[in-house]
C-alpha positions as CSV (number, residue, x, y, z in Angstrom):
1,X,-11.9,-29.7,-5.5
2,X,-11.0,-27.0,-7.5
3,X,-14.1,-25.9,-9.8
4,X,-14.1,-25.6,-13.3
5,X,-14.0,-22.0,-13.5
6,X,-11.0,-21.2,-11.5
7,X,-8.7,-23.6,-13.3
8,X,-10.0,-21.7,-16.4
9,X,-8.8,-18.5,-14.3
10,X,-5.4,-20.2,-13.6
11,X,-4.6,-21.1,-16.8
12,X,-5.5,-17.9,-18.4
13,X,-3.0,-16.1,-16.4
14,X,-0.1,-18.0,-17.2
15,X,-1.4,-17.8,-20.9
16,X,-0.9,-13.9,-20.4
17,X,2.5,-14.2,-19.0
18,X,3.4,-16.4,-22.0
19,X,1.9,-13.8,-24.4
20,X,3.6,-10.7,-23.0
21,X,7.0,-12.9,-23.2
22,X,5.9,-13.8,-26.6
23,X,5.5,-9.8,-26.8
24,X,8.8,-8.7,-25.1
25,X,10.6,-11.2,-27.0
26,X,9.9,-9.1,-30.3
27,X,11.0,-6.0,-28.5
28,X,14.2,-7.6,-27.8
29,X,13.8,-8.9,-24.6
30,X,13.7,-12.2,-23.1
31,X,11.4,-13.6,-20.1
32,X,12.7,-16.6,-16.8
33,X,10.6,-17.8,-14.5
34,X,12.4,-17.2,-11.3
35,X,11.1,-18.6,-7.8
36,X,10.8,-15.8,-5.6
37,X,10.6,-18.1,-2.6
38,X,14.5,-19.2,-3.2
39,X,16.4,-16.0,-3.0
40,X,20.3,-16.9,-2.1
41,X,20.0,-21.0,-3.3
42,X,18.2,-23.6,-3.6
43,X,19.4,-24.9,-0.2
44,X,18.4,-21.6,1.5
45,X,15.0,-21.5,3.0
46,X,13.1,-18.5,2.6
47,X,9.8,-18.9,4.7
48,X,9.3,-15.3,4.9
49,X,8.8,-14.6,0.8
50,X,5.6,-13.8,-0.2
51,X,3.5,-15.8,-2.8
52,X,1.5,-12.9,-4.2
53,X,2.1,-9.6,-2.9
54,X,4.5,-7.8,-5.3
55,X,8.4,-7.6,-4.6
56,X,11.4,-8.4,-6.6
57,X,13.2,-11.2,-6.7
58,X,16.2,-9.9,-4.3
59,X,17.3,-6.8,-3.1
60,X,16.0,-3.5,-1.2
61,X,12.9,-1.8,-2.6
62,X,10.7,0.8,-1.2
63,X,8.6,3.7,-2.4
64,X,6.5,2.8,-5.0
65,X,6.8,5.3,-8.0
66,X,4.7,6.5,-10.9
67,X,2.2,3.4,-11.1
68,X,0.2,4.2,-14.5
69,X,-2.0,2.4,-16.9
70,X,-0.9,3.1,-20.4
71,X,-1.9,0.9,-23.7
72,X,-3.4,-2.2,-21.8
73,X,-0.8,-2.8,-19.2
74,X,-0.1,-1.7,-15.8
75,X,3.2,-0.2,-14.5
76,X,5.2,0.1,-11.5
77,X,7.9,1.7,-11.2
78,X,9.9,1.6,-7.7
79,X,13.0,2.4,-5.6
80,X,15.6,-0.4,-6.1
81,X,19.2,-1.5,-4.6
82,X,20.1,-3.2,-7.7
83,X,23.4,-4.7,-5.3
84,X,22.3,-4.8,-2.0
85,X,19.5,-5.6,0.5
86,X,19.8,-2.0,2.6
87,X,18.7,1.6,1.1
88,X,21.5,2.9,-1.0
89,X,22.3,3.2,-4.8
90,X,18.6,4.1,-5.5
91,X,17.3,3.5,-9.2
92,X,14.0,2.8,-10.5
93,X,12.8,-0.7,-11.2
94,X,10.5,-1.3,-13.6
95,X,7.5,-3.8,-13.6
96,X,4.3,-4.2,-15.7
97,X,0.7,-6.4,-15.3
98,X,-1.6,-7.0,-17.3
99,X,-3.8,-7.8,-14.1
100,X,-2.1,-5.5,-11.1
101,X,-1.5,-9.6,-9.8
102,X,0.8,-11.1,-12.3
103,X,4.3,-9.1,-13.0
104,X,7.1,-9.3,-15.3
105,X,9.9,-7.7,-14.3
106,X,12.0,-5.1,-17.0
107,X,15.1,-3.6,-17.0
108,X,15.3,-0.6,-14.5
109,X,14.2,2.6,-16.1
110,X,16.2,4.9,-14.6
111,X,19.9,4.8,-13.1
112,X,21.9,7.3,-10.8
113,X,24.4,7.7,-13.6
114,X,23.9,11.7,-14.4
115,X,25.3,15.1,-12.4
116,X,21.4,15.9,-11.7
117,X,21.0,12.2,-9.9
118,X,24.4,10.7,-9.4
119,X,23.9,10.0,-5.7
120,X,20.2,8.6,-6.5
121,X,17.1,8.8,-8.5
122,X,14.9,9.1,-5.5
123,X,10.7,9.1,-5.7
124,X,8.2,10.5,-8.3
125,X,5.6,10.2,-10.0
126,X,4.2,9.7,-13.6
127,X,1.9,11.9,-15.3
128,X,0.2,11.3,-18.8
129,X,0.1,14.5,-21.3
130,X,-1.9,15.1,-24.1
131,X,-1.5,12.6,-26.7
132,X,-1.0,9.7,-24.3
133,X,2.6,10.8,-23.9
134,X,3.7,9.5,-20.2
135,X,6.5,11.6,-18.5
136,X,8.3,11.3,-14.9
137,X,9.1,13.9,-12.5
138,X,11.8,12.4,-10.3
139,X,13.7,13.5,-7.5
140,X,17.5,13.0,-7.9
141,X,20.4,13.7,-5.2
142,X,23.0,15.9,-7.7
143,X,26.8,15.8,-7.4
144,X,26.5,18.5,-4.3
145,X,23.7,16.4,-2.5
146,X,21.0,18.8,-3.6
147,X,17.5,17.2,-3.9
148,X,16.4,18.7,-7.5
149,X,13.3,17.8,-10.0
150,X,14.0,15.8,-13.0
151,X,12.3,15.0,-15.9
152,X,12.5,11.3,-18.4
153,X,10.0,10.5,-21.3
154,X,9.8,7.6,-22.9
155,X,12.7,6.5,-25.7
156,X,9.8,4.8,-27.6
157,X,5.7,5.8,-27.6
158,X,4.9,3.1,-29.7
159,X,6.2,0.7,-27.0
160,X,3.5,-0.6,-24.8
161,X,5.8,-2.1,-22.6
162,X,7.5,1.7,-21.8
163,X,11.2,0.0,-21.7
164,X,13.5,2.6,-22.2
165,X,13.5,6.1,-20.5
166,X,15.7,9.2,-21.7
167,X,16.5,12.0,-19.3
168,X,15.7,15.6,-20.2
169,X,18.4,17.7,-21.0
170,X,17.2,20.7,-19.3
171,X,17.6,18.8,-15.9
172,X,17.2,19.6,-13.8
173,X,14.0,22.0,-14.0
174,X,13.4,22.7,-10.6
175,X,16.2,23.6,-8.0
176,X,16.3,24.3,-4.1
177,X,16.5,28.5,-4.2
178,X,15.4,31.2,-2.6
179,X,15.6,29.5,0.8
180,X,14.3,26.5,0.0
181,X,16.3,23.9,2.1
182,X,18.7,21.3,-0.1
183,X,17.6,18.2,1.8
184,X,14.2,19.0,2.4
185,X,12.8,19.3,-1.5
186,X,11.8,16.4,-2.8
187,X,9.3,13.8,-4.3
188,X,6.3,15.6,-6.9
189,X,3.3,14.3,-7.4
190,X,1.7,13.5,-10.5
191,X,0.8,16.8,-12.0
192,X,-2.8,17.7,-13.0
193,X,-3.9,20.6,-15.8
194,X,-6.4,23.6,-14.7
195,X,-8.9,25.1,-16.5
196,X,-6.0,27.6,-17.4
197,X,-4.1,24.8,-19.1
198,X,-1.1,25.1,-17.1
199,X,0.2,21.8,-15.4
200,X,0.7,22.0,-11.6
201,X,2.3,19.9,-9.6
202,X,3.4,19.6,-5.8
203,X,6.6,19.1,-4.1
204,X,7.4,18.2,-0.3
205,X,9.0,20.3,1.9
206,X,10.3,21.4,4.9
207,X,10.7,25.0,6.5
208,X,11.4,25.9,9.7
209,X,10.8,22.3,11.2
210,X,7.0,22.2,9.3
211,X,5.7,20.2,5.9
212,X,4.8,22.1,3.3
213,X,3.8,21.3,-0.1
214,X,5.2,23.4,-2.6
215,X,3.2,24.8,-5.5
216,X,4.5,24.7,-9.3
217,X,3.0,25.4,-12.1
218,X,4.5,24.7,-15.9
219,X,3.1,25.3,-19.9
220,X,5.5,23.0,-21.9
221,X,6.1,20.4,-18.8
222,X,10.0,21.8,-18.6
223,X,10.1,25.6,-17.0
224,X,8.6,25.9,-14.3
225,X,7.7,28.5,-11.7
226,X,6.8,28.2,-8.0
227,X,4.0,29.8,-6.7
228,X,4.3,32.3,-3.9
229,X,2.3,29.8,-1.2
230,X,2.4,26.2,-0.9
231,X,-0.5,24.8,-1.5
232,X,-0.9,23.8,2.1
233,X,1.0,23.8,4.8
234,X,1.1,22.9,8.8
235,X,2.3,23.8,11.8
236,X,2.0,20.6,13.7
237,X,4.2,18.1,11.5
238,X,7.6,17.7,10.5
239,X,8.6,17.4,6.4
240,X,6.2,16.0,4.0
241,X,7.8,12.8,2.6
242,X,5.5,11.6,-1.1
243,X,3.2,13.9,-1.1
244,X,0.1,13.2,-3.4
245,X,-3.0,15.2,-4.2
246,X,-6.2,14.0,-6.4
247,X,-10.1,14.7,-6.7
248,X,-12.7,11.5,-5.6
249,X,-16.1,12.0,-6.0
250,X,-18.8,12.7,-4.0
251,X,-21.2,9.9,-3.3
252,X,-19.4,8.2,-6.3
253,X,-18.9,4.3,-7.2
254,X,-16.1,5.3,-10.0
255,X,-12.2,7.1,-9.2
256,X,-12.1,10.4,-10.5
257,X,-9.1,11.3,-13.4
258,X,-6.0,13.4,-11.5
259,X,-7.4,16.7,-13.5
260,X,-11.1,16.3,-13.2
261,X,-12.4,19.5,-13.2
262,X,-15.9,17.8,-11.7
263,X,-17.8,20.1,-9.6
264,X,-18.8,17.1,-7.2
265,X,-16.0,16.3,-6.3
266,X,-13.4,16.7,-2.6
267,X,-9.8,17.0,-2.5
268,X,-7.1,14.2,-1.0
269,X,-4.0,15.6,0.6
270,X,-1.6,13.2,1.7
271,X,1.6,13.2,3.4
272,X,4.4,10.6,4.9
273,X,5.7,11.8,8.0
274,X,6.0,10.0,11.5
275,X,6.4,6.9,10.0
276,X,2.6,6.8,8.7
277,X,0.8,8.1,6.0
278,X,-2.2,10.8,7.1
279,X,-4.0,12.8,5.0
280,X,-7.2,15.4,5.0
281,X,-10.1,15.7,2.6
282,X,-11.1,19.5,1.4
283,X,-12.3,21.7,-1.2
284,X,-10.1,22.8,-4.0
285,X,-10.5,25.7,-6.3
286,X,-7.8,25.8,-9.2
287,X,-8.6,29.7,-10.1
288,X,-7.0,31.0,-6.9
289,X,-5.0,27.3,-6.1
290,X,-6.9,27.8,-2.5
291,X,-7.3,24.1,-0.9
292,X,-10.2,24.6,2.2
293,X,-9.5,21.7,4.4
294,X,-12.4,19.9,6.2
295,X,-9.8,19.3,9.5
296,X,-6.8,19.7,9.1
297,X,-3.8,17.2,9.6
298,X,-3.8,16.3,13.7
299,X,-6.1,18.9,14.4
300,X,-8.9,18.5,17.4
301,X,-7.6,14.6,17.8
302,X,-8.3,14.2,13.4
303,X,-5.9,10.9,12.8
304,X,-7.0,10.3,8.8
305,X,-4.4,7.8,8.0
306,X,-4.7,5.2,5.0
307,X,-3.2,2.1,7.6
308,X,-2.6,2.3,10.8
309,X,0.2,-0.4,10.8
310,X,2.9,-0.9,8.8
311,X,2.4,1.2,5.4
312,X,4.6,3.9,4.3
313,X,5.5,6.9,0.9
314,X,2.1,5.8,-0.8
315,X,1.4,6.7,-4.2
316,X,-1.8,6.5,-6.2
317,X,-3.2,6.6,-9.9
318,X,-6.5,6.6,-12.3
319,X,-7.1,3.5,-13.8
320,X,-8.7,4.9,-16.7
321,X,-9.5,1.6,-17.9
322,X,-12.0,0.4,-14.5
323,X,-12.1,4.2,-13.9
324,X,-10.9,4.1,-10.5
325,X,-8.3,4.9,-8.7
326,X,-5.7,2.9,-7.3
327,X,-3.3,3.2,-3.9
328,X,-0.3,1.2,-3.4
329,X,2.2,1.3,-0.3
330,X,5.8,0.5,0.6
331,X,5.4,-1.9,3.5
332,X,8.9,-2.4,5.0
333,X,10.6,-4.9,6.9
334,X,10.2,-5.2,11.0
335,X,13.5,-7.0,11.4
336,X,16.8,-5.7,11.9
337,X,19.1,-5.2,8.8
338,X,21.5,-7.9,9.7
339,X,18.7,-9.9,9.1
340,X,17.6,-8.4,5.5
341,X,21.1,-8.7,4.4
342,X,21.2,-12.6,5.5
343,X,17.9,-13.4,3.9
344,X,19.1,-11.6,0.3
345,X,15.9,-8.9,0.6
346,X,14.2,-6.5,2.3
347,X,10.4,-4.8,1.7
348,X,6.9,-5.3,-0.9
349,X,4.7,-3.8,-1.7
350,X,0.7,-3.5,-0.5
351,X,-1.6,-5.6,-2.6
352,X,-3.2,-2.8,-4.5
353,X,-6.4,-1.0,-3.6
354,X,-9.5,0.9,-5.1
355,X,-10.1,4.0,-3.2
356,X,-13.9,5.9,-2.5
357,X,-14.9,8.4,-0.7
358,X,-17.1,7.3,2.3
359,X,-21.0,8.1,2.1
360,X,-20.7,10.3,4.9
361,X,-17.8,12.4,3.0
362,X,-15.6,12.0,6.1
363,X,-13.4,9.6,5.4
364,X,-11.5,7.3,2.6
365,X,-12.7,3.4,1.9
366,X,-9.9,1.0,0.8
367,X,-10.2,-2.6,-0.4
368,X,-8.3,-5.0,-1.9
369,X,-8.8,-4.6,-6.3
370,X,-11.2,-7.1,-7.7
371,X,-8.6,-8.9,-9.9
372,X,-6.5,-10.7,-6.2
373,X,-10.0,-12.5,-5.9
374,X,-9.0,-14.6,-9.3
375,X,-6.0,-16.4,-7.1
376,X,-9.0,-17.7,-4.8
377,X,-8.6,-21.2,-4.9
378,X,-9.9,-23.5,-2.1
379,X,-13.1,-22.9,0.3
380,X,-13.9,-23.3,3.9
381,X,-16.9,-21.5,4.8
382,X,-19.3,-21.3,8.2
383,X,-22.4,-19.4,8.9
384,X,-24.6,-18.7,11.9
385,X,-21.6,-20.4,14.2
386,X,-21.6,-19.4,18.1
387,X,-18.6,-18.6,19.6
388,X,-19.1,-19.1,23.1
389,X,-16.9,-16.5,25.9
390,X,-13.6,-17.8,26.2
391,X,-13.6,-20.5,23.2
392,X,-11.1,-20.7,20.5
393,X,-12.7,-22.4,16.9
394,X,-10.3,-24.1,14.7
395,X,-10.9,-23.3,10.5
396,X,-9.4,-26.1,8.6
397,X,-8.9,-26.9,5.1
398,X,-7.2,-24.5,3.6
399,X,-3.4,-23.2,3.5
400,X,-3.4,-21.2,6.6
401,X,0.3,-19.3,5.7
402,X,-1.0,-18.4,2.2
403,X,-5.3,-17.2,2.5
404,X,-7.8,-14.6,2.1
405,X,-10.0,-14.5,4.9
406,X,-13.5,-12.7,5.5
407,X,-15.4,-12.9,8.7
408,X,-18.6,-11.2,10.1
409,X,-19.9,-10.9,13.1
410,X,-23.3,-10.6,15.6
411,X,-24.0,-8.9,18.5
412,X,-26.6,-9.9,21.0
413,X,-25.3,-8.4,24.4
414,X,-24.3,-4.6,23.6
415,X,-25.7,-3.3,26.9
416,X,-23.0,-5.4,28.6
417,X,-20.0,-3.3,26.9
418,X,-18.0,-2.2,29.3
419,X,-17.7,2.0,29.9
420,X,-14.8,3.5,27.9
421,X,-12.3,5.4,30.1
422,X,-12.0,9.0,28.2
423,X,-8.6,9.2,28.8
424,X,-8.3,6.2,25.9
425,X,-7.8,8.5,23.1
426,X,-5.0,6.9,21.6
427,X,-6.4,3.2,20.2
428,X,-2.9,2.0,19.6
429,X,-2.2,2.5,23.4
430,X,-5.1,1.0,24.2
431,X,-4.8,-1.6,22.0
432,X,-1.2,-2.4,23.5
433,X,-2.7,-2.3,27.1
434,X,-5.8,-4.7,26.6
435,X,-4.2,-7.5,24.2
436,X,-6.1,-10.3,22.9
437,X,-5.2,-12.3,26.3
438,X,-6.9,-9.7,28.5
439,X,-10.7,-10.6,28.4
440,X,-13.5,-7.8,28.3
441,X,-16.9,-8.3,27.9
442,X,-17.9,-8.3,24.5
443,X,-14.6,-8.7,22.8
444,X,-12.0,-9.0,22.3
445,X,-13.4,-11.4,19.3
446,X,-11.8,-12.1,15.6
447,X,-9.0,-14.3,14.1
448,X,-5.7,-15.9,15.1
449,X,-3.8,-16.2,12.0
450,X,-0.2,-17.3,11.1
451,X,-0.8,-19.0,14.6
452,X,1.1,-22.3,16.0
453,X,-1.1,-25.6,16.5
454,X,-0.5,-24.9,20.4
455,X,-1.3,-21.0,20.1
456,X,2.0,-20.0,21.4
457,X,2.6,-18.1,18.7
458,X,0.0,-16.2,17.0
459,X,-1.2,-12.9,15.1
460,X,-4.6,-11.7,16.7
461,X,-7.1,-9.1,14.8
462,X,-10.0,-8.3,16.7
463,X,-12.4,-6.2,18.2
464,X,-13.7,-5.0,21.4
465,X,-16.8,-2.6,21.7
466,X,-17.4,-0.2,24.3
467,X,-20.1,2.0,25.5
468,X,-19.3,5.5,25.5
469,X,-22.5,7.6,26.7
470,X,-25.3,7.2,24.1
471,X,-23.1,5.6,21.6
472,X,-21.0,2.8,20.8
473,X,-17.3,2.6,20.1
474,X,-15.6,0.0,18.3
475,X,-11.8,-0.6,18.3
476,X,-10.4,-2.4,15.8
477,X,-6.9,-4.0,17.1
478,X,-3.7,-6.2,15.2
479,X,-1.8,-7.6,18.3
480,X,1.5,-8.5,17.3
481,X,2.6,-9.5,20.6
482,X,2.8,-13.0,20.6
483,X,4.1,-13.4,16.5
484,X,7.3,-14.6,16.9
485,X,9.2,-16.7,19.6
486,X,11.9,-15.1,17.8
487,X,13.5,-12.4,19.5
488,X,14.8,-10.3,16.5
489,X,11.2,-8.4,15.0
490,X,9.3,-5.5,16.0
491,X,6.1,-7.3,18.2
492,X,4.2,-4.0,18.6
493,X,0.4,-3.6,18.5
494,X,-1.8,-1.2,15.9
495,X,-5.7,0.1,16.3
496,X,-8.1,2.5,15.4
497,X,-11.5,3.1,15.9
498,X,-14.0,2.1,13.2
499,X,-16.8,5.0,12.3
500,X,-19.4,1.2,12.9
501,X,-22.7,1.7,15.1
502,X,-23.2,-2.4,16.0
503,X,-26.8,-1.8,16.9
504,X,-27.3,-1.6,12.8
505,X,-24.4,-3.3,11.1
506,X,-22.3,-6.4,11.4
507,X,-18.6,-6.2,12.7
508,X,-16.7,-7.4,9.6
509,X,-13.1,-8.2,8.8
510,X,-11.1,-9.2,6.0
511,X,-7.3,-10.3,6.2
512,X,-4.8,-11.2,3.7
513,X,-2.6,-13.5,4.8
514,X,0.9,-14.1,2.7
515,X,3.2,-15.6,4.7
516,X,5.0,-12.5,6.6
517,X,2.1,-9.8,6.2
518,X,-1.0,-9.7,7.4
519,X,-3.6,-7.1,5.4
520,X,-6.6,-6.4,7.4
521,X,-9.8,-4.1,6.3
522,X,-12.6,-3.8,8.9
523,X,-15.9,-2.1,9.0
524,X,-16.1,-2.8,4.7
525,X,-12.6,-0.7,4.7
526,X,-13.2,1.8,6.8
527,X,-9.7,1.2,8.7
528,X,-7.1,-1.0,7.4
529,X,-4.0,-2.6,9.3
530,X,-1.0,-4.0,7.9
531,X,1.2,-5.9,9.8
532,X,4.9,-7.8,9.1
533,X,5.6,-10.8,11.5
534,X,8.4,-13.3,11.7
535,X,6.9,-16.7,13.5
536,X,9.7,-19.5,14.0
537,X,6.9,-22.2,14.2
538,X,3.8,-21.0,12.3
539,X,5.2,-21.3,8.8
540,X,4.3,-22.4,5.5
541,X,2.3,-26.0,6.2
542,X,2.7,-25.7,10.2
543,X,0.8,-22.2,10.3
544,X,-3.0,-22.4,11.6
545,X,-6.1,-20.4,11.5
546,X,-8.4,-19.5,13.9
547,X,-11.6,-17.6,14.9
548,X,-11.4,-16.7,18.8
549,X,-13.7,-15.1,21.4
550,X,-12.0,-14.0,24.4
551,X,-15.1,-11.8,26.0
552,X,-17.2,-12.7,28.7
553,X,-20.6,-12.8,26.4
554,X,-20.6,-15.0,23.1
555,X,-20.6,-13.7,19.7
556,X,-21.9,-15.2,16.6
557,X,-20.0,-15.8,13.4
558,X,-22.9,-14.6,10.6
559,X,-20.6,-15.5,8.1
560,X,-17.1,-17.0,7.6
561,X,-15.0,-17.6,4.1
562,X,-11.7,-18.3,4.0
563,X,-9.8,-19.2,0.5
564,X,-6.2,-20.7,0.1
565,X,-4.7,-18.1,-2.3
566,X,-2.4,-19.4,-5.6
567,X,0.7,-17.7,-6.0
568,X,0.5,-15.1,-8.7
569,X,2.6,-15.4,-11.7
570,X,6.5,-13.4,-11.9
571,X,8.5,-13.5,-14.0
572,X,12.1,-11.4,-15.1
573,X,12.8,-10.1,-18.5
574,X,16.0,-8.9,-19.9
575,X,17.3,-7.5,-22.6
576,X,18.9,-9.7,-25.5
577,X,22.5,-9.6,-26.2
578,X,23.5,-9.6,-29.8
579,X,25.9,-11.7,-30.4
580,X,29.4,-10.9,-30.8
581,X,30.6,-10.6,-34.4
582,X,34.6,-11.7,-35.0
């Protein structure tokens, strides 16, 4: 039964949606419930929409752009195919929450409809000046194909909601010269003030086969001139797709503001390229823009990425009203297009997450924001539950397509690990090589989720420890392989190591399950891996949960909750026509 409490919870966020319809309707704009999960018509079945991850209601999206919080409410802005579900007449979609978990939809902010961004308004970000004035840098493809920086402020400050946006006529402020290569130039960050009160900002790049990230620097937010040196650059990766750059605290519990000038702070760089998003922590001094990386990207074996699945042109922002800051992801589709176009939509987005810097100052820790936890709805929970070698433990109860699931394990037979081969350097591979079917000693152990009632099909995240010397290693594995009897998706295999010693902490796992993605966060965040899978039989009501052990030694489940999870609130909003006088 559902307590008290949470259907106090439910009702208050559809009291909020009503309220910021109530809102939007004296702005001129009108709100409809639309049901995400029936796309094409009501006959069509759609057992692959998500129930709350964020994505509109048909079409292509992908890069998230500009998220901010401004006046109470939360905006996203994103890359949209306002007529199709494949990349291609790119504008920005606009969305806003008052909760990061509820959305309204608005009109679409900007539209490739100008000489400086005919042939797309590509990504960007947001940046807030002085006076709480919000402004976009964007990049748009020009009548020649150039990728140039563009600027849009809001129509209206004294609109909450941010509806209307009005290009700058002095776009576009920054062009590809001086050798700067036309197709490589794109994507700025948000922009952060120095101590000199110029704005800076960053823009990817390419020379010579290498990312770079361009330097510019600005007084009045329109001219602009580029520094002599990127900020940073690298020999050992190709362009730097979405750039983004921002302070977190040392040893903090709290995000740190974009222009923090805080001396106890390090320095995120990250870049999209190879299909992932990596990035290295450092030391940056604004005086002389030097940025004095801890290990740079792909150095010495470094492999700092936010996800090691399926998570893509990040973008973060300071929540000024939690103070922390925020990271959302583009996660796209692992099924052909022919496939997108049938089903009327293609990509989400990540459910959104706090970022901290690790104790050890080594590393980023993700997890899910605080406000998903208010869908929570029905409990099944275990503790102290032995999972004997080789056994397979049903959890029933709850929704199994449509859950929030965190697990934690003990270890009583370490010494048994088996050796780790040094030639396993890359966990993917390995992870590829010793599935969830091929038995070790102690692992592999976790959860079968989206899984058939006979385990044909399933989606296994798990762990295996080895012994490595004087040390343990822990890999943390999602095993795609067996999704989908369907032939059509991409069934490969993620991993990564988790920074874990088992001799003093519990193996832990959390994994959010929504129907065709699976979100998983081990070691408290440490590493996180998204995955998109397709199954033909484990859908909606016929989809099944389990917690496996498939080592030779048991394991003991310390503790196991598992929630069904509501399905957040969306709703569209559109302008009002006035009607037609004769």
């Amino acid at each position: 039964m559902i307590d008290l409490k949470l259907k106090v919870r439910m009702k208050i966020s559809v009291i909020w949606v009503i309220v910021f319809c109530l809102l939007l309707f004296d702005h001129g704009i009108q709100c409809f419930h639309g049901d995400g999960r029936k796309v094409q018509s009501a006959s069509t079945e759609q057992p692959y929409r998500t129930a709350y991850h964020f994505q509109p209601p048909k079409n292509w999206m992908n890069d998230p752009n500009g998220p901010l919080y401004y006046k109470g409410i939360y905006h996203l802005f994103y890359q949209y195919n306002p007529y199709a579900a494949v990349w291609g007449n790119i504008s920005w979609a606009h969305s806003i929450s008052y909760d990061l978990v509820n959305w309204i939809h608005l009109d679409h902010a900007l539209s490739p409809e100008d000489p400086f961004d005919i042939n797309g308004c590509w990504s960007g970000s947001t940046t807030i000046l002085s006076r709480e004035k919000p402004v976009i840098l964007y990049t748009g493809s020009d009548t020649e194909n150039r990728q140039v920086q563009n600027l849009a402020v809001p129509k209206n400050l004294s609109d909450p909601f941010l509806v209307e946006w009005v290009k700058s006529s002095h776009n576009p402020l920054m062009t590809p010269v001086d050798g700067i290569d036309p197709q490589n130039f794109r994507d700025p960050t948000t922009a952060w003030q120095g101590p000199d009160g110029l704005w800076r900002v960053l823009v990817g790049n390419q020379m010579n086969g290498h990312g770079r990230a361009l330097l510019y620097r600005s007084q009045d937010f329109v001219s602009w001139t580029r520094s002599k040196d990127p900020l940073h650059s690298s020999t050992k990766t190709d362009m730097w797709e979405c750039p983004d750059f921002y302070p977190v605290a040392i040893d903090g519990k709290y995000g740190v503001d974009t222009s923090s000038l805080e001396k106890f702070t390090k320095h995120v760089l990250k870049a999209s390229f190879n299909h992932h998003d990596y990035y290295i922590l450092g030391n940056y001094t604004p005086t002389t823009e030097n940025f004095s990386v801890d290990t740079d990207f792909m150095d010495n074996g470094s492999d700092l990425r936010y996800d090691y699945g399926q998570f893509y042109a990040s973008k973060t922002f300071f929540d000024s009203a939690k103070k922390r800051r925020i990271l959302w992801s583009w996660i796209q589709e692992s099924e052909n297009t022919t496939y997108d176009i049938k089903k009327g939509w293609s990509g989400l987005q990540s459910i959104p997450r706090s970022i901290l810097l690790s104790k050890t100052g080594k590393q980023l820790i993700q997890w899910p924001v605080e406000e998903i936890e208010e869908l929570r709805a029905k409990n099944v929970s275990y503790q102290s539950k032995q999972l004997k070698g080789g056994s397979v433990l049903e959890v029933s109860g709850i929704t199994a397509s449509q859950a929030d699931v965190e697990i934690s394990f003990d270890l009583s037979n370490l010494k048994e690990a088996e050796l780790m081969d040094p030639s396993w350097v890359d966990p993917q591979l390995v992870c590829s090589q010793k599935t969830a079917s091929f038995r070790g000693s102690v692992g592999p152990f976790g959860i079968l989720v989206l899984a058939s009632k006979d385990l044909t099909e399933q989606t296994a995240i798990f762990f295996r420890i080895f012994r490595s010397h004087d040390k343990y290693v822990v890999l943390m594995c999602s095993d795609q392989s067996r999704s989908s009897l369907r032939e059509g998706p991409n069934k490969a295999s993620y991993g990564a190591f988790i920074d874990i010693d088992p001799l003093y902490e519990k193996i832990s796992l959390r994994s959010l399950i929504d129907h065709s993605i699976v979100e998983s966060f081990g070691g408290e965040g440490r590493v996180c891996i998204t995955a998109r899978v397709y199954p033909k039989l484990a859908t909606d009501e016929q989809a099944y949960l389990y917690a496996f052990n498939n080592g030779t030694f048991d394991v003991t489940i310390s503790n196991l909750n598992a929630w069904n999870m509501k399905k957040a609130q969306i709703v569209s909003a559109t302008k009002r026509r006035k009607p037609h006088l004769n």
